[in-house]
BALOBA-1460 file (C-alpha; in Angstrom, 3 decimals):
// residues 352
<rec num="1" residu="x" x="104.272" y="69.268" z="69.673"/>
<rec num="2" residu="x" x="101.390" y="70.947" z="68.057"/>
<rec num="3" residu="x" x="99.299" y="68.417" z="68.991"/>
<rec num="4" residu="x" x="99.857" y="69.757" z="72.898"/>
<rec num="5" residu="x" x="99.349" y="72.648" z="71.785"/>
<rec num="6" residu="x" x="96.220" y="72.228" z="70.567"/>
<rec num="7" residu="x" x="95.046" y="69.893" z="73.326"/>
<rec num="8" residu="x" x="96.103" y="73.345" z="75.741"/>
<rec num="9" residu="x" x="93.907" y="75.061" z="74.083"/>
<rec num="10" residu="x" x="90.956" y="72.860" z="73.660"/>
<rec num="11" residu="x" x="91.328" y="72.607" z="78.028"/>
<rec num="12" residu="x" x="91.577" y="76.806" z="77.664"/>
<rec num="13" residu="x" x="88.336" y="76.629" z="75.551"/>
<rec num="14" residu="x" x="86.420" y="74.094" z="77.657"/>
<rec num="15" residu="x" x="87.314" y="74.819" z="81.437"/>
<rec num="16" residu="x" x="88.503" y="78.684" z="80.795"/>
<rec num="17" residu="x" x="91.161" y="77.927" z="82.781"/>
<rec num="18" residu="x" x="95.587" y="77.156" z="82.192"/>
<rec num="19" residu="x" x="98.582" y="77.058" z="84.536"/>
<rec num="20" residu="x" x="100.737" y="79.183" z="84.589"/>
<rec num="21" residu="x" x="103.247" y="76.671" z="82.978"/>
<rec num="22" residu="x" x="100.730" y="76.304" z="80.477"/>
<rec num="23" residu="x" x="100.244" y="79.938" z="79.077"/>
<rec num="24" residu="x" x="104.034" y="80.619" z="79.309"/>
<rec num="25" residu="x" x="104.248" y="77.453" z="76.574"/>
<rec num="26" residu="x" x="101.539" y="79.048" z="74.543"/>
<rec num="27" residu="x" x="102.727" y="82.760" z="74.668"/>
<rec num="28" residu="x" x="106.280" y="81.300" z="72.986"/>
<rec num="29" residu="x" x="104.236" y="78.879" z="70.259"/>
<rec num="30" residu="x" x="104.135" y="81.371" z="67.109"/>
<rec num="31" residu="x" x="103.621" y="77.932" z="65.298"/>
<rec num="32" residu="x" x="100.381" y="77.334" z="67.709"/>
<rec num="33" residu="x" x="98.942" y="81.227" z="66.551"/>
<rec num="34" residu="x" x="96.656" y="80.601" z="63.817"/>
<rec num="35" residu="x" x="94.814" y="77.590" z="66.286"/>
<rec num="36" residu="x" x="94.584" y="79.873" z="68.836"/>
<rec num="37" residu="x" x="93.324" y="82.813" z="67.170"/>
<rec num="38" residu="x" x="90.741" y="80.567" z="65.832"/>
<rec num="39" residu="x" x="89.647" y="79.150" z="68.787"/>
<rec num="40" residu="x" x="89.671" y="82.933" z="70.158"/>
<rec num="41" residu="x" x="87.596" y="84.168" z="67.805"/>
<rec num="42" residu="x" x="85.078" y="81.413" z="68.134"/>
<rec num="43" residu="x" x="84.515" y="81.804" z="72.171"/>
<rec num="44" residu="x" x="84.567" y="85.742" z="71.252"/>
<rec num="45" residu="x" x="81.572" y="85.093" z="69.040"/>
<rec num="46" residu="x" x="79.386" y="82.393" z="71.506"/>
<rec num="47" residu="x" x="80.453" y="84.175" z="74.883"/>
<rec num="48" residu="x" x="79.689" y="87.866" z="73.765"/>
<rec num="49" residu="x" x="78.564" y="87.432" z="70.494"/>
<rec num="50" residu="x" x="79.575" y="89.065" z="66.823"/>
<rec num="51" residu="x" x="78.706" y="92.965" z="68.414"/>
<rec num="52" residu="x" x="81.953" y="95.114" z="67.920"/>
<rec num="53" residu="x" x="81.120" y="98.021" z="70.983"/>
<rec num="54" residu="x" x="81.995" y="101.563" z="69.825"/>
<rec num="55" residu="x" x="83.506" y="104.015" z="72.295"/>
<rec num="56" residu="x" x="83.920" y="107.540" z="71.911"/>
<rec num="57" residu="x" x="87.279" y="108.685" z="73.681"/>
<rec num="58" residu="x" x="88.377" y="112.396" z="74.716"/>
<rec num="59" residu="x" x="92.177" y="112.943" z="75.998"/>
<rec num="60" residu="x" x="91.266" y="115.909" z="77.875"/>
<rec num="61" residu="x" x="94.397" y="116.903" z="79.610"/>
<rec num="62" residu="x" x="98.046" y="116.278" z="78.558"/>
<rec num="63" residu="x" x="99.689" y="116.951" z="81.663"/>
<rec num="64" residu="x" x="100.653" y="114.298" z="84.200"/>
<rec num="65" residu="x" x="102.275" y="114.197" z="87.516"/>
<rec num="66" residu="x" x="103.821" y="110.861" z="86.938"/>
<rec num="67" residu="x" x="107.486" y="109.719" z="85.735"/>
<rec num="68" residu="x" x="106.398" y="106.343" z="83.785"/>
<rec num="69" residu="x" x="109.825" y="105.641" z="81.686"/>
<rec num="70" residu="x" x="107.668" y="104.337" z="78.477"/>
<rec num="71" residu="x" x="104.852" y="106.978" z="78.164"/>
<rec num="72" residu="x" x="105.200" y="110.593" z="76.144"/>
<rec num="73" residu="x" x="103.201" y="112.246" z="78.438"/>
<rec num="74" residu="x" x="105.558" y="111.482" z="81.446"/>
<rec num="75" residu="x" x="106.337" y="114.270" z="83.645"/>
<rec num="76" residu="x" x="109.795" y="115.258" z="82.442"/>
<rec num="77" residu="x" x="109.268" y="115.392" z="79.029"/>
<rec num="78" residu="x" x="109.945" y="119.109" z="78.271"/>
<rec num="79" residu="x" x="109.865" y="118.610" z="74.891"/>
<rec num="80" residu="x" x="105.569" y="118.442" z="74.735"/>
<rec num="81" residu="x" x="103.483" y="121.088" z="74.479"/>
<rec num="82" residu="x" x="100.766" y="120.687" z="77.469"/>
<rec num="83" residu="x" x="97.557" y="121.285" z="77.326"/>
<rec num="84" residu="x" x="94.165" y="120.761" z="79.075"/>
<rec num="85" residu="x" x="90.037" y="121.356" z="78.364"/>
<rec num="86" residu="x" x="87.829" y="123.228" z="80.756"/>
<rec num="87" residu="x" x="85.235" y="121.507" z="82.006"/>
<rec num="88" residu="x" x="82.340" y="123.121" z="79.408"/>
<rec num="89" residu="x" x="84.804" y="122.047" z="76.432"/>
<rec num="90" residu="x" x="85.415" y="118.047" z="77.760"/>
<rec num="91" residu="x" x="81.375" y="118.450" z="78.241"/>
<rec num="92" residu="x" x="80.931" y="119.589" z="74.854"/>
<rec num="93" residu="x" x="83.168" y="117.187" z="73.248"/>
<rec num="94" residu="x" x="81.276" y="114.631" z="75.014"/>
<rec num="95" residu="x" x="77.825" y="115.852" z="73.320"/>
<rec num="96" residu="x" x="79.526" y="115.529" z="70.137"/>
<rec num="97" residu="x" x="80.356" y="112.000" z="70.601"/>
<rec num="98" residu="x" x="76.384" y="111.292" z="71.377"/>
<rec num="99" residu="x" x="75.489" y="113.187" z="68.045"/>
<rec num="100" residu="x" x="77.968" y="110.649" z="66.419"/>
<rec num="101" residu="x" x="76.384" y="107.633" z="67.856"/>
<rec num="102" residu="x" x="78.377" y="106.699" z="70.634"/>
<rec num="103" residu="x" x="76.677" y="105.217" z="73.799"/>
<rec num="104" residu="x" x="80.019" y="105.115" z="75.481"/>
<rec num="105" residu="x" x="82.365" y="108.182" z="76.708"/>
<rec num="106" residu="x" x="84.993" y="107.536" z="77.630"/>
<rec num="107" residu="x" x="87.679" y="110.458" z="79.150"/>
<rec num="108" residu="x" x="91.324" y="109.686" z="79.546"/>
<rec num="109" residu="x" x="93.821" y="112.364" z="80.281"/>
<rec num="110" residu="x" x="97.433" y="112.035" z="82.643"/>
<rec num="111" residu="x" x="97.348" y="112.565" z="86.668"/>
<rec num="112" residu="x" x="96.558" y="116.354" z="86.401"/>
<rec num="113" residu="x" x="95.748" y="117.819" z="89.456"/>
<rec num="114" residu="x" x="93.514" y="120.868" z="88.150"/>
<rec num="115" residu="x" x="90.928" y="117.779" z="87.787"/>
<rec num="116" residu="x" x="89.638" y="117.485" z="91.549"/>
<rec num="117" residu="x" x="87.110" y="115.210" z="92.650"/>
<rec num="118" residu="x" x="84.193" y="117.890" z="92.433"/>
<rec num="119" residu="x" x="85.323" y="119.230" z="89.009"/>
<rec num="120" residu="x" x="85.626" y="115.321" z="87.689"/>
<rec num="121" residu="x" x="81.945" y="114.762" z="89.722"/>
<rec num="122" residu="x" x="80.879" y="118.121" z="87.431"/>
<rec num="123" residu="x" x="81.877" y="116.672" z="84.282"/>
<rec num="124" residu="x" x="80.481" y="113.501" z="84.565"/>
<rec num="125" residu="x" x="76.688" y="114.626" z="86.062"/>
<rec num="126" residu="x" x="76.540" y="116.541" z="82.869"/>
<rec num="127" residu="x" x="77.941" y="113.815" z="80.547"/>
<rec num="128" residu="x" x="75.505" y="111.208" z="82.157"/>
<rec num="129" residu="x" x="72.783" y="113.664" z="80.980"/>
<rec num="130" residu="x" x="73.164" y="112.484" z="77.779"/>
<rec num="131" residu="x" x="72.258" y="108.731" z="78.574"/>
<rec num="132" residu="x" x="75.536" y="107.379" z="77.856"/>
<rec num="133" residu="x" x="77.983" y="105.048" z="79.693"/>
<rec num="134" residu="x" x="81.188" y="107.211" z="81.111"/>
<rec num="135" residu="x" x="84.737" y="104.979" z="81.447"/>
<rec num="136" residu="x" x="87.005" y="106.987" z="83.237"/>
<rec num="137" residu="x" x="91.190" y="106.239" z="82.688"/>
<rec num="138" residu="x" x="92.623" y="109.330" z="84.874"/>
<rec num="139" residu="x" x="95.221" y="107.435" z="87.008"/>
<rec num="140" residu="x" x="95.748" y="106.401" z="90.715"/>
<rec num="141" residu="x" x="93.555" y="108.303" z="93.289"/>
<rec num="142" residu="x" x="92.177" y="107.666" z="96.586"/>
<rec num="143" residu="x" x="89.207" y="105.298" z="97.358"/>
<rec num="144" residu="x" x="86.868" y="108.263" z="98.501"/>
<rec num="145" residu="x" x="87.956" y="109.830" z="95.324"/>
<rec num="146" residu="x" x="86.891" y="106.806" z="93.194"/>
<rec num="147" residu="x" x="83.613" y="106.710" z="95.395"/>
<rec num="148" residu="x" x="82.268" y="110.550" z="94.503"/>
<rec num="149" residu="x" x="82.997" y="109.819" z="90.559"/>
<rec num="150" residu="x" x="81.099" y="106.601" z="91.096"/>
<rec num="151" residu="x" x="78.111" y="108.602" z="92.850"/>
<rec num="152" residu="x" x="78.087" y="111.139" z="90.196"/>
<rec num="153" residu="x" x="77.686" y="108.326" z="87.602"/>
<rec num="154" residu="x" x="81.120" y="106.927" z="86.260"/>
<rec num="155" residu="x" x="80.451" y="103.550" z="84.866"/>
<rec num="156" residu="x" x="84.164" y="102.116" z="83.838"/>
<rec num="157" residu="x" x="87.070" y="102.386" z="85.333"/>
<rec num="158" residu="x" x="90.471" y="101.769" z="82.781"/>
<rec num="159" residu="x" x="93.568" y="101.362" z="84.714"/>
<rec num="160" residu="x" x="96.110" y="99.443" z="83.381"/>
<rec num="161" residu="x" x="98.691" y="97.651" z="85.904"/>
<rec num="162" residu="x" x="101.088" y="97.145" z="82.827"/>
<rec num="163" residu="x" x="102.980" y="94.383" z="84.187"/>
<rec num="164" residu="x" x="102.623" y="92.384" z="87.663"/>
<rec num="165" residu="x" x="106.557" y="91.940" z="87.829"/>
<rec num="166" residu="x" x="107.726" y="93.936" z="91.167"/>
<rec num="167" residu="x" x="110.817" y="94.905" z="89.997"/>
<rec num="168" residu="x" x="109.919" y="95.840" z="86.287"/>
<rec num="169" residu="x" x="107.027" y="97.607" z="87.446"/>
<rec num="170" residu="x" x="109.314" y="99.436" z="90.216"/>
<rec num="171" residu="x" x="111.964" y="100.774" z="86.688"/>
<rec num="172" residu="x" x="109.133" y="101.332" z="84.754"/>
<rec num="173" residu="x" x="107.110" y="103.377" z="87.368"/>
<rec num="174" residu="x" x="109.633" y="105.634" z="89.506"/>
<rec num="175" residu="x" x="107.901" y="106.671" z="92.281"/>
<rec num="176" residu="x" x="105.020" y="104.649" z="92.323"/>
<rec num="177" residu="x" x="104.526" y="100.908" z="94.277"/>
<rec num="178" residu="x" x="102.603" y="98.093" z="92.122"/>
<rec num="179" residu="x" x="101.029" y="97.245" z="95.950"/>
<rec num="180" residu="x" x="99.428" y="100.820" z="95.186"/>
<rec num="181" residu="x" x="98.008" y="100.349" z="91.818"/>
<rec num="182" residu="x" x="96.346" y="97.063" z="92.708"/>
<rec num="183" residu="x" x="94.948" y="98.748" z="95.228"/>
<rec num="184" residu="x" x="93.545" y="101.153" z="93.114"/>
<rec num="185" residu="x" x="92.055" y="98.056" z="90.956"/>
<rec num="186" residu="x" x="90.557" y="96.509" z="94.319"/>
<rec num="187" residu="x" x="88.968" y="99.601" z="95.727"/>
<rec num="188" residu="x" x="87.259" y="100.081" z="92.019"/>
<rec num="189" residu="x" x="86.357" y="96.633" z="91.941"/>
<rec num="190" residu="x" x="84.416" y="96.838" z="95.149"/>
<rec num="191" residu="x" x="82.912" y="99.827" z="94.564"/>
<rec num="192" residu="x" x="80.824" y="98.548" z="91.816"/>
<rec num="193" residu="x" x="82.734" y="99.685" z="88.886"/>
<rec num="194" residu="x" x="83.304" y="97.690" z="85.551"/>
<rec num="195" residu="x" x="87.148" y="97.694" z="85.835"/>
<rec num="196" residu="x" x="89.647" y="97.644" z="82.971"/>
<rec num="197" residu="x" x="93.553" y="97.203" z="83.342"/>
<rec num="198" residu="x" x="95.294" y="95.437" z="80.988"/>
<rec num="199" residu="x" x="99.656" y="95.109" z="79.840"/>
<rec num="200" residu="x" x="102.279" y="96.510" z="77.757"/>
<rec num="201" residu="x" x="103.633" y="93.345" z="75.800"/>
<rec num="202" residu="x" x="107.366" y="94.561" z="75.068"/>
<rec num="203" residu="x" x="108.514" y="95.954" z="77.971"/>
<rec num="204" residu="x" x="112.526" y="95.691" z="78.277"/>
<rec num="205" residu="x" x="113.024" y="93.003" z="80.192"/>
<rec num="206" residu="x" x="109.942" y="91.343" z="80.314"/>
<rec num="207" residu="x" x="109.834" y="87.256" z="79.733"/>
<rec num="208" residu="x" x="106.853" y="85.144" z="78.748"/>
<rec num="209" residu="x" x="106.703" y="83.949" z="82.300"/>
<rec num="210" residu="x" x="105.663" y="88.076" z="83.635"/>
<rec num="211" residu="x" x="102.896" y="88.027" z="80.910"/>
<rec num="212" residu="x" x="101.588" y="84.828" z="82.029"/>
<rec num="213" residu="x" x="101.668" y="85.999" z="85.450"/>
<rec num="214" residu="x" x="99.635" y="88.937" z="84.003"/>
<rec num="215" residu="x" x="97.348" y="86.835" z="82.675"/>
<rec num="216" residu="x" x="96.408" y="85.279" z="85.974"/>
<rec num="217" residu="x" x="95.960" y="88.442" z="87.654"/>
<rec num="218" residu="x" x="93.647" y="89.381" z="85.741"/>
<rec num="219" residu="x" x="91.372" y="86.228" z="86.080"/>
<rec num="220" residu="x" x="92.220" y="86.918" z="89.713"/>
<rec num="221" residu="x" x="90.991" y="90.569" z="89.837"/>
<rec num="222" residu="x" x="87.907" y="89.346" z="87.506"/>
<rec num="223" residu="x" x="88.885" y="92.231" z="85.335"/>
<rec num="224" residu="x" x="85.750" y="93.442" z="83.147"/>
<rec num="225" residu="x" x="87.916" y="95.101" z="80.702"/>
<rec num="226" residu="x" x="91.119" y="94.043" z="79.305"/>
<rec num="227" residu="x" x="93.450" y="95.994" z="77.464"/>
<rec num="228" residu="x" x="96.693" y="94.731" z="75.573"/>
<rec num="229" residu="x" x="99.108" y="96.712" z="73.382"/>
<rec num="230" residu="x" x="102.804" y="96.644" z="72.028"/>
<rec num="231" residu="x" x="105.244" y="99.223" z="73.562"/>
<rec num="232" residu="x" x="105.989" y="101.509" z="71.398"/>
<rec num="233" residu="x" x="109.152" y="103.374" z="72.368"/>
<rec num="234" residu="x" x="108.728" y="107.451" z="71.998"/>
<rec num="235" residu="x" x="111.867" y="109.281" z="71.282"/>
<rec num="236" residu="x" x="111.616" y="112.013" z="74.812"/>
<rec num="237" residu="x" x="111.384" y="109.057" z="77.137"/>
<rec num="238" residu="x" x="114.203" y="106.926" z="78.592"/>
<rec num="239" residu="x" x="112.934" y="103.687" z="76.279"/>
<rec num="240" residu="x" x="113.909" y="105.516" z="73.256"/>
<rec num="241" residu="x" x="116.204" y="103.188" z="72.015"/>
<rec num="242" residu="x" x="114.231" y="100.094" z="73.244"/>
<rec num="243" residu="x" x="113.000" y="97.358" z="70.308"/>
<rec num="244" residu="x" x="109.633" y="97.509" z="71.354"/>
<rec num="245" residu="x" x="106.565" y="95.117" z="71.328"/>
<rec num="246" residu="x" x="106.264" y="92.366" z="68.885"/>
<rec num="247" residu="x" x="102.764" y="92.546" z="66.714"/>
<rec num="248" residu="x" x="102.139" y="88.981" z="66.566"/>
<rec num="249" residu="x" x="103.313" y="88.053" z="71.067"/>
<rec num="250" residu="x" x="100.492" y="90.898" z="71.665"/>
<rec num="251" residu="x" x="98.179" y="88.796" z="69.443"/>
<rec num="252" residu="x" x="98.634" y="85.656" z="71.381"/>
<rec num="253" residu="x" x="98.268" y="87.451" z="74.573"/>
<rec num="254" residu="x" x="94.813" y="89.007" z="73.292"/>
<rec num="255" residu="x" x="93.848" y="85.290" z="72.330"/>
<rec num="256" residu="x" x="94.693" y="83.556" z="75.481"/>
<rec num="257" residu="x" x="92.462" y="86.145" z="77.609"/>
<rec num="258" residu="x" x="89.610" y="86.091" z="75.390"/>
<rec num="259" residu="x" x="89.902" y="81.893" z="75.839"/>
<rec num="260" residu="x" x="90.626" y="82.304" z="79.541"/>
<rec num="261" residu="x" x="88.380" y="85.351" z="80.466"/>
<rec num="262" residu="x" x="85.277" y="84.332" z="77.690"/>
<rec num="263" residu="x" x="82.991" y="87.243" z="78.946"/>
<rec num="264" residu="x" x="85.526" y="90.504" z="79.433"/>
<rec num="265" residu="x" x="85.633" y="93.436" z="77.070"/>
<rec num="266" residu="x" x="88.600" y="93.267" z="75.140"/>
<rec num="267" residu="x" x="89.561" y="96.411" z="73.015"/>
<rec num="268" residu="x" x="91.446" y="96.569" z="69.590"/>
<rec num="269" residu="x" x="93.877" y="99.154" z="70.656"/>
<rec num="270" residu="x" x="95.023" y="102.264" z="69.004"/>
<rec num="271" residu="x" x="99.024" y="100.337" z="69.583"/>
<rec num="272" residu="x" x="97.991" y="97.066" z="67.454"/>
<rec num="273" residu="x" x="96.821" y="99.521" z="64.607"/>
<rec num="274" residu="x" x="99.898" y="101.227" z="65.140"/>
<rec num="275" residu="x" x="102.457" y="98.605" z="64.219"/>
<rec num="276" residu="x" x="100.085" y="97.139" z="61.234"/>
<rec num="277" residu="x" x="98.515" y="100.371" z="59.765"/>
<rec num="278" residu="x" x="96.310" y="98.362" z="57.093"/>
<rec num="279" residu="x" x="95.406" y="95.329" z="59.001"/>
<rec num="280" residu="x" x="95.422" y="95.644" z="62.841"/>
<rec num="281" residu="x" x="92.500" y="96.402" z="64.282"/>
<rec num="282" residu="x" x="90.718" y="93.644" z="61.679"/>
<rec num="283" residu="x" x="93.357" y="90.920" z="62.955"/>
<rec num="284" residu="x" x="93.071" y="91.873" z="66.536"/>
<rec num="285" residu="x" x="89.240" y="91.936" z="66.081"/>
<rec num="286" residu="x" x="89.505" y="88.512" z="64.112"/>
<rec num="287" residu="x" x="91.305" y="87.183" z="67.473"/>
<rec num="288" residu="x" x="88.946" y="87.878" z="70.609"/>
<rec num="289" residu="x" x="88.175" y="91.469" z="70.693"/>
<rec num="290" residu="x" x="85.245" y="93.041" z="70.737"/>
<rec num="291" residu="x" x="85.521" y="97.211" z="71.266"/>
<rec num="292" residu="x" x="87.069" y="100.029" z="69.399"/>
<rec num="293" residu="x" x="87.637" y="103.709" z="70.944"/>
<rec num="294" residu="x" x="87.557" y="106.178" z="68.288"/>
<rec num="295" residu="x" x="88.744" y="109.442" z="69.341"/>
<rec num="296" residu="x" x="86.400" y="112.432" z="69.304"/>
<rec num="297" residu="x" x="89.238" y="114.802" z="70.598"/>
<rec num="298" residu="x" x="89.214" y="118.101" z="68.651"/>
<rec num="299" residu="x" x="92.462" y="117.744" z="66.199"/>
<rec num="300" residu="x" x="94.280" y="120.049" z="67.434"/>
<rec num="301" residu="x" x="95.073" y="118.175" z="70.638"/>
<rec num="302" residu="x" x="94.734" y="115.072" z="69.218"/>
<rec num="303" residu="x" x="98.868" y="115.379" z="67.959"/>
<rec num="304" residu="x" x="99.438" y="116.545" z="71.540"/>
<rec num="305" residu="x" x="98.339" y="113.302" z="73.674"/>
<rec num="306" residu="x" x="101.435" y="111.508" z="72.885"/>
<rec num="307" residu="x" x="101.701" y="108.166" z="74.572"/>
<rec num="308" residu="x" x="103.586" y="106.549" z="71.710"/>
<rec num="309" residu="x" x="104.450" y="107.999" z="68.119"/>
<rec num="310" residu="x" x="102.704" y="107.190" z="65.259"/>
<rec num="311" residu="x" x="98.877" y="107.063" z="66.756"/>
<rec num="312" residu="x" x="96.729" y="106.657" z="63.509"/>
<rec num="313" residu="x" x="94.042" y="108.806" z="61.708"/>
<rec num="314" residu="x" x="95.130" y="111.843" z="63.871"/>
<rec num="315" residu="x" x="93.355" y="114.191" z="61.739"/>
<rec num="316" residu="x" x="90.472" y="112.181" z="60.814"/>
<rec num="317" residu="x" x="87.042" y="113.746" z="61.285"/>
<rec num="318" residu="x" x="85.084" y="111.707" z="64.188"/>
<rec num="319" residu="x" x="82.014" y="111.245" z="61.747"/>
<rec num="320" residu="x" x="84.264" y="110.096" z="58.898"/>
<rec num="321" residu="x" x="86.554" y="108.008" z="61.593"/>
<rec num="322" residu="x" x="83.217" y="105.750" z="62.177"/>
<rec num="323" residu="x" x="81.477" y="105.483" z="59.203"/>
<rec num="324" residu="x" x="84.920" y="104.114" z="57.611"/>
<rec num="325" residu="x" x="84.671" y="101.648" z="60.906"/>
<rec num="326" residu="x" x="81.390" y="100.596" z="60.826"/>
<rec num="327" residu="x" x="82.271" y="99.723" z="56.669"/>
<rec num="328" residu="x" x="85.054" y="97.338" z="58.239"/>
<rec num="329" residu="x" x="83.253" y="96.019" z="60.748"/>
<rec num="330" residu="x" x="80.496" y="94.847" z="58.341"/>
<rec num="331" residu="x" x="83.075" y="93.690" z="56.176"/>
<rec num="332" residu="x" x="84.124" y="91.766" z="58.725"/>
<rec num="333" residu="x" x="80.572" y="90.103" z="58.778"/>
<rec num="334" residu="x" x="80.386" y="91.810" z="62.187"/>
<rec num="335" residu="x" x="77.617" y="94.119" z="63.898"/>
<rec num="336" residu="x" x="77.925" y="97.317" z="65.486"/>
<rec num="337" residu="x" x="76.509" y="96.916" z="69.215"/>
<rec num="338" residu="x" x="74.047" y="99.488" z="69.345"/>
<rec num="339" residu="x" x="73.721" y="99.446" z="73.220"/>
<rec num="340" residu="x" x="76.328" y="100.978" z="75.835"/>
<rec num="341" residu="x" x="78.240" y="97.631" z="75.785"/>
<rec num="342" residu="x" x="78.506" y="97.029" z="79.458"/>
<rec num="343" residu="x" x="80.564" y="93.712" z="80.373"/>
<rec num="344" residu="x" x="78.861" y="90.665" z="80.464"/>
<rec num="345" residu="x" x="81.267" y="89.415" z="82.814"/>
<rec num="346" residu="x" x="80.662" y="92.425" z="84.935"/>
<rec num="347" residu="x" x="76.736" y="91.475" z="84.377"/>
<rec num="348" residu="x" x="77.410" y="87.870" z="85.824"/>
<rec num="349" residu="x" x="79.179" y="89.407" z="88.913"/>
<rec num="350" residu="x" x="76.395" y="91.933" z="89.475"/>
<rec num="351" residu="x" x="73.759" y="88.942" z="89.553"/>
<rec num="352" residu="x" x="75.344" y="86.612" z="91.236"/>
C-alpha cells in the first residue's frame, strides 16, 4: 500500500494534477505523511523557491454582521467586547508595519458596515502611499464594491469559502448561500485581484471526501492564495463542545495543494501554531508553505479579535515578533523574501 501511495504522489508531483478518488486516499494515509511532506517541501522550494514572504496584518474592526457558528467574532456573541479603528489609526498602524519591514499589509476585520466603499477606498490610497502590497480579508460585498477597492489600489483579496459542501456550508453559515461566496471569489478573480480562500479542516461533519472536493475547487478557481487551518472551537459559539481540527489532517491538506497548486501562496497560519505552540509554523513551513502574517495590531485589540482561543504571542511587540521569525526562518536554512511576494501563479495568469 505505500507503494501507491507513493506512486500518487510522484503523478501529484509530475502532472500537478489527482482525482478526486485519489486525494480522498491520500488525505486518510497518516502512514503516507512524512513522503508527502517531503515531496511538498521539495516542489515548494523549485516552484517558488526557499523565500518565506512576511505580511504585516491589522484586525481593524471586531464587529461583524454575520452568524458563522465556528467564529468568535460572530454576530451573537454578547460576550466580546467590540471594537473598531478610525481610519487615521488603521493608516497609522499600517505605517508602522512599513517601519518594521513589511512590504505587505494586509487588513482583516468582520463585515462591519461603518467600513463603506469610500472609507475602505480612503484607507487604502493612503496605505498604497507607502509602496506596499494591500490584501484585503473584509467579507462578502458587491462586485462594484470589490471594483472601487481595486481602483484605489487593493492588491489581494483573502476570502476563505471554508468548505464547498452545500449543506455544511448552509449550518455553518446561517444566512448566507455558498452560490454567494463563490461569487464573491469569481467577481475578484476577474477583476484582476490575487485571490486567497482557503478551508477549515475539522469542521463537524466534514469527511475526507468535502476536503478533497475543496481541493479541486481551488485548482478550479486558480486560487493565488491558499489558506488552511484546524477549527478551533471557541467557548461563545455553538461549536463549543466540538473536537476540533486534527494538527497532522491539516498538514496533509497543506501538502497536497502545494503538490497540486506548485505556484500559490500558501500561509503558515496563526491555527497550525495554535495547536503545536513550539513547532507549528516550522512544520507547516517544512511542508509547502511559504508566508507568515505577523500581526502589527496595537495589543490592546489584539486579545479582542477572537476567531478561536488561544491565538499566540498576543502581546508580543511587532519588532520583537519578527526578528524572533526571521531567527527561525534562517534556522530553517530559509530566506526572508524581501519583495512584496506577489503570487507567481497569479504572475503566470497575468502573462498569459
Amino acid at each position: 500500500m505505500k507503494q501507491t501511495y507513493q506512486e500518487l504522489i510522484t503523478k501529484a508531483v509530475n502532472t500537478q494534477q489527482l482525482t478526486y478518488e485519489e486525494i480522498t486516499m491520500l488525505l486518510g494515509a497518516g502512514d503516507a505523511q512524512q513522503m508527502l511532506v517531503r515531496a511538498a517541501d521539495e516542489v515548494r522550494r523549485k516552484a517558488v523557491g526557499d523565500d518565506v514572504h512576511l505580511r504585516g496584518l491589522i484586525e481593524f474592526s471586531n464587529r461583524c454582521r454575520q452568524n458563522c457558528c465556528y467564529c468568535g467574532l460572530r454576530r451573537d456573541n454578547r460576550g466580546l467586547e467590540r471594537y473598531y479603528l478610525k481610519e487615521d489609526d488603521v493608516i497609522d498602524l499600517a505605517q508602522e508595519a512599513v517601519r518594521c519591514g513589511y512590504r505587505t499589509v494586509v487588513l482583516q476585520s468582520g463585515e462591519d458596515a461603518y467600513f463603506t466603499a469610500d472609507r475602505m477606498a480612503y484607507i487604502i490610497r493612503k496605505i498604497k502611499e507607502n509602496d506596499v502590497a494591500v490584501t484585503l480579508s473584509i467579507g462578502e460585498k458587491s462586485r462594484e464594491e470589490y471594483r472601487t477597492y481595486r481602483e484605489a489600489g487593493a492588491n489581494r483579496y483573502l476570502l476563505r469559502i471554508e468548505t464547498t459542501n452545500e449543506k455544511l456550508y448552509a449550518k455553518m453559515h446561517p444566512g448566507q448561500e455558498l452560490a454567494n461566496r463563490k461569487r464573491c471569489l469569481y467577481d475578484l478573480k476577474e477583476l484582476g485581484y490575487e485571490v486567497g480562500t482557503g478551508s477549515l479542516i475539522g469542521l463537524p461533519t466534514q469527511t475526507d471526501e468535502m476536503i478533497a472536493k475543496d481541493i479541486l475547487f481551488f485548482k478550479e478557481l486558480g486560487a493565488d492564495m491558499i489558506g488552511l487551518g484546524p477549527f478551533i472551537p471557541h467557548d461563545d459559539t455553538p461549536l463549543r463542545a466540538e473536537a476540533g481540527g486534527d494538527f497532522d489532517k491539516s498538514l496533509r491538506v497543506l501538502a497536497l495543494v502545494r503538490l497540486l497548486l506548485p505556484y500559490t501562496n500558501i500561509p503558515a497560519t496563526t491555527a497550525m501554531e495554535t495547536l503545536r505552540p513550539k513547532e507549528g509554523r516550522r512544520l507547516a513551513l517544512g511542508a509547502g508553505a511559504n508566508v507568515v502574517m505577523l500581526n502589527v495590531t496595537s495589543r490592546d485589540r489584539r486579545g479582542l479579535y477572537q476567531l478561536y482561543p488561544g491565538k499566540p504571542r498576543a502581546k508580543d511587540e511587532p519588532m520583537e515578533d519578527r526578528l524572533r521569525l526571521e531567527e527561525e526562518i534562517r534556522a530553517m536554512g530559509r530566506t526572508i523574501g524581501m519583495t512584496q511576494g506577489v503570487s507567481k501563479a497569479w504572475q503566470q495568469e497575468i502573462n498569459e
